[in-house]
N, C-alpha and C positions, 0 to 999 in steps of 0.2 A: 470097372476098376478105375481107380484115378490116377493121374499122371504127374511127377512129379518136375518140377522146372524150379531154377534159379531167381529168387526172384531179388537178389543184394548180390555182389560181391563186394569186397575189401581188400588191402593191402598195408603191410606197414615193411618197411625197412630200415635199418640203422641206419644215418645221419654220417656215421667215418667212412668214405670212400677212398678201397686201397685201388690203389693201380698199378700197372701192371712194372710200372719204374719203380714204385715202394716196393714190390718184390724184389727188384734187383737189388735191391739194398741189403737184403737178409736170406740172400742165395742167389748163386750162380743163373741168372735167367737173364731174360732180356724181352723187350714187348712185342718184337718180332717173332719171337719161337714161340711164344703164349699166343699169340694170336693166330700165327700159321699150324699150330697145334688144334687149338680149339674157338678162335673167334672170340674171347674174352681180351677184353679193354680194361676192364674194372669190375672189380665186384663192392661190398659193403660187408663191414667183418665189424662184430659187437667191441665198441671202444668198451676195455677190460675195466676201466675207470667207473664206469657207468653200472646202473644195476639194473640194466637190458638182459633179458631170458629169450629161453623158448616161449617160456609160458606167458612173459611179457610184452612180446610179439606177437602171438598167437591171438592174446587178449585184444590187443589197438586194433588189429586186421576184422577181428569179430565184431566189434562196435563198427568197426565203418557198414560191412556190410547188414550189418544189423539195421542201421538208419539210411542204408541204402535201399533197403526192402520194407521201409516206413514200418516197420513196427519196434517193440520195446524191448529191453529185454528179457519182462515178464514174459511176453509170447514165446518164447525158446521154451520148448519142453523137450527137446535131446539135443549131445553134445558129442560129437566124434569130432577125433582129432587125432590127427595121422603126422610121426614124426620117427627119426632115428635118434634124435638127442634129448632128450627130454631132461626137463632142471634136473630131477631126481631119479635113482636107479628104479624106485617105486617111490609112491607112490606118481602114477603118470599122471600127464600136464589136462587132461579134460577136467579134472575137479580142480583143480587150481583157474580153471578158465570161470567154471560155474561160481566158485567163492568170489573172483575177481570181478563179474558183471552181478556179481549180487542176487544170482537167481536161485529162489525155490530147491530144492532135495531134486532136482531132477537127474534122470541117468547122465553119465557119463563114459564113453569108449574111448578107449587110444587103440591105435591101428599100428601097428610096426611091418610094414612094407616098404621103408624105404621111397627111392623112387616112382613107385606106386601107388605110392598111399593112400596119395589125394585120390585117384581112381579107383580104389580098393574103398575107402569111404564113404564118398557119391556114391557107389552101388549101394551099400549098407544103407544110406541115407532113404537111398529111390525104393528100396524095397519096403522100409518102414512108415513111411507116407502111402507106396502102392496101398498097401494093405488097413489102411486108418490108422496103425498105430500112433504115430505121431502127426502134428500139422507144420510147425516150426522147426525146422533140423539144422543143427549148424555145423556148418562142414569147414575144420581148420585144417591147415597144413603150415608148420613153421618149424625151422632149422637154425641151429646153433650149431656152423661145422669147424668158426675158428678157432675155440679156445681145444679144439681136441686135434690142432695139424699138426704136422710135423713141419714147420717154417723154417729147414733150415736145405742147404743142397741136394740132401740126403733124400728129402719130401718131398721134391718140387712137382715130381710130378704128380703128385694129388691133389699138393693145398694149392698150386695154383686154379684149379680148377673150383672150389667152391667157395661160396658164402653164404649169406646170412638173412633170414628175410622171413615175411610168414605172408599166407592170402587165407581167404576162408569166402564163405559162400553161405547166403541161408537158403533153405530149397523147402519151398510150399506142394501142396497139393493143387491142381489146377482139373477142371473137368472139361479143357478142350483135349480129345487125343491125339489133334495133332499139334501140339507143343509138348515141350518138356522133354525128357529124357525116354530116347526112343529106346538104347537097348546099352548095356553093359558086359561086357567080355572077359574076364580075367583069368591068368596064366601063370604055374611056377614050374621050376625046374632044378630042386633042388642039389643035381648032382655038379652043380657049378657054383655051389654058395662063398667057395675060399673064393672063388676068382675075384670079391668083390667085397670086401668083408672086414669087419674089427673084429680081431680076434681076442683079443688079452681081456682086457675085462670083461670077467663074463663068468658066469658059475664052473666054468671049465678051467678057467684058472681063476681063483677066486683069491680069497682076501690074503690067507695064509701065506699061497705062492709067491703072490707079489710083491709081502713085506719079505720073506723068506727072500728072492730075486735078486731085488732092489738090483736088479742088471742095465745100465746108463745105455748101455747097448741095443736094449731089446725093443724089436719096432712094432711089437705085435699087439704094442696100445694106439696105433695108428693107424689108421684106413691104409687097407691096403686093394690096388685096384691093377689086375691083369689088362693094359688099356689095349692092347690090340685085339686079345681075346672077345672082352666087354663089347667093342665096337664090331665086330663081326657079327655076332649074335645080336645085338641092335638093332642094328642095320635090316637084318633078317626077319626079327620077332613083330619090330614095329609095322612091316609092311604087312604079314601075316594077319596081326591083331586090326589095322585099320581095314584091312577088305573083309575079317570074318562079321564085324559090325555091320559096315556095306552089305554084305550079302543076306546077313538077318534080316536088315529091311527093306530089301527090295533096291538098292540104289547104288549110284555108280561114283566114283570119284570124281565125274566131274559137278557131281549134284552138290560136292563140297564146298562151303561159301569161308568157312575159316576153320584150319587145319591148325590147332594147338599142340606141337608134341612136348614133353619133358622135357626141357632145359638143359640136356646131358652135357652138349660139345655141338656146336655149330655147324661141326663140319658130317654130324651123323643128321642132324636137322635139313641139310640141304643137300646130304646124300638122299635120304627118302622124298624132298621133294622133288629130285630127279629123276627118280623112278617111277613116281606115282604123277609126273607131268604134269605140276600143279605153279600156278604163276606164282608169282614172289606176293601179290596182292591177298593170297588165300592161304599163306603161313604165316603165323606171327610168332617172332622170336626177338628176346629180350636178354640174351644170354649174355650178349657184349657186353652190358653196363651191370649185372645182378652177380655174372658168373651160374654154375649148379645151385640152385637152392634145394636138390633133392625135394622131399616131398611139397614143400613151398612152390615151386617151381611153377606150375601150371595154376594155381590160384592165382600169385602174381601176376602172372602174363595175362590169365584172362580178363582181371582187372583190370590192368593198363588196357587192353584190348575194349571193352566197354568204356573206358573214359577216352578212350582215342577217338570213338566212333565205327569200328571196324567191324562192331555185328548191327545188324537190323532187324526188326520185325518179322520171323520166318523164316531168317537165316538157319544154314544147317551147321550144326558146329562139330567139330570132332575133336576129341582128345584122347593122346596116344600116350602111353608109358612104358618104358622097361626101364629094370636095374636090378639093384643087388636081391640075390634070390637063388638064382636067376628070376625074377617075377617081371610082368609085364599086363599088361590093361589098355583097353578102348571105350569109349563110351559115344554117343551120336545124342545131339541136343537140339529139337527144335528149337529156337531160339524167339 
């Protein structure tokens, strides 16, 4: 059977960088409590001016890695694309990606796992290559979370935490077994989904109620995030889902050469690296300058990770996820 491994990553991010003082401007916060909260400095939020998308994100992040892994983008013959905000309610942003790079009637998937997405994806991806289906798979993840915050006191504690961003990955078949994507883990827990969730729109209240509503009050069009909750189960899932990988293949954490987790909050990032007793050199986290980009999150980082220099020839990679679902993912990458 064949193996499959990365063989481009990409990134793109919006150009407006808010920080965490432009917050205080439009709610009661301050850069001290945003950062001793979650380690966030700045994130990057779509200037409203601009006709920046998901899917117009999604699309720049795919060309880089596309011409990162020297082929065209005739070569793409599948598209997944894992996102919570997508331009439109339907139709979702993977055909808008294939119309955008000009390619061929080829399939298209969107992945809605949130958090996970990107990890819920790459497996879909690795398994479709395993098996010959496809050769070129292009793996996006990209987030549009500010035009749907609540930017005002009322919100702080959500929309300080995210922004805007996309990464993607194109992932070949390769016939060494030991590179490429050693194994894939994925996890839900549906009886936590309010904890973490948009509730309002949505066929459950749908078009009727809302004009019906029109309530100035109602916050159930805006992420809503149980944060002590979410971080406790975090904190727990992600150490569970990284050692069930480990244990699939025979290997121990410290065989670990770079430990990518979700982007979630900083402070649950270097809670697991405290646990799992890993040097600051074999985590990389980006969250100070990006903020959450939900499912963007770990394409990003691994991009800048590769353009930094931080993986080599052989290295072992890991990347961990949880969030809204409860859902959660691992995956282990020769590198």
């Amino acid at each position: 059977m064949l193996q499959s491994r990365i063989a481009g990553v990409g990134h793109y991010v919006p150009e407006n960088v808010v920080t965490n003082e432009d917050l205080s401007k439009l709610m009661d916060t301050n850069d001290a409590w945003i950062q001793e909260r979650t380690g966030i400095k700045e994130r990057r939020w779509i200037d409203p001016k601009t006709d920046v998308t998901t899917a117009t994100m999604g699309t720049e992040a795919a060309r880089k890695a596309i011409k990162n892994a020297g082929i065209t983008p005739d070569d793409v013959d599948f598209i997944i694309f894992a996102t919570l905000s997508p331009d439109y309610y339907f139709p979702g942003p993977g055909v808008q990606v294939q119309q955008a790079l000009g390619i061929a009637e080829i399939g298209a998937l969107d992945v809605r796992n949130q958090c996970s997405g990107f990890i819920y994806a790459l497996s879909i991806a690795d398994k479709f290559i395993k098996t010959g289906t496809y050769k070129n798979v292009l793996v996006i993840g990209s987030e549009n979370h500010s035009g749907g915050l609540d930017k005002t006191t009322r919100g702080r504690g959500v929309s300080v935490i995210f922004g805007d961003g996309a990464g993607a990955v194109l992932m070949q078949p390769t016939e060494d077994k030991n590179k490429g994507v050693l194994t894939t883990h994925l996890h839900s827990e549906g009886q936590h989904a309010k904890e973490l969730a948009l509730i309002g729109p949505s066929t459950s209240h749908w078009v009727d109620k809302m004009l019906a509503e029109n309530d100035p009050e109602d916050t159930s069009y805006y992420p809503y995030m149980n944060g002590n909750f979410v971080f406790k189960h975090a904190v727990t899932r992600f150490q569970e889902v990284i050692h069930e990988a480990l244990n699939a293949t025979d290997l121990k954490v410290e065989d670990i050469d770079l430990l990518i987790p979700h982007q979630a909050n900083l402070r649950i990032s270097q809670f697991i690296q405290q646990k799992m007793q890993l040097p600051n050199e074999k985590v990389f986290n980006n969250i100070q300058k990006y903020g959450n980009t939900t499912a963007a999150s770990i394409p990003i980082a691994l991009s800048e990770a590769v353009e930094q220099g931080k993986l080599k020839d052989g290295d072992l990679l890991c990347l961990a996820a949880f969030g809204s679902g409860f859902t959660w993912a691992s995956t282990l990458i020769r590198w």
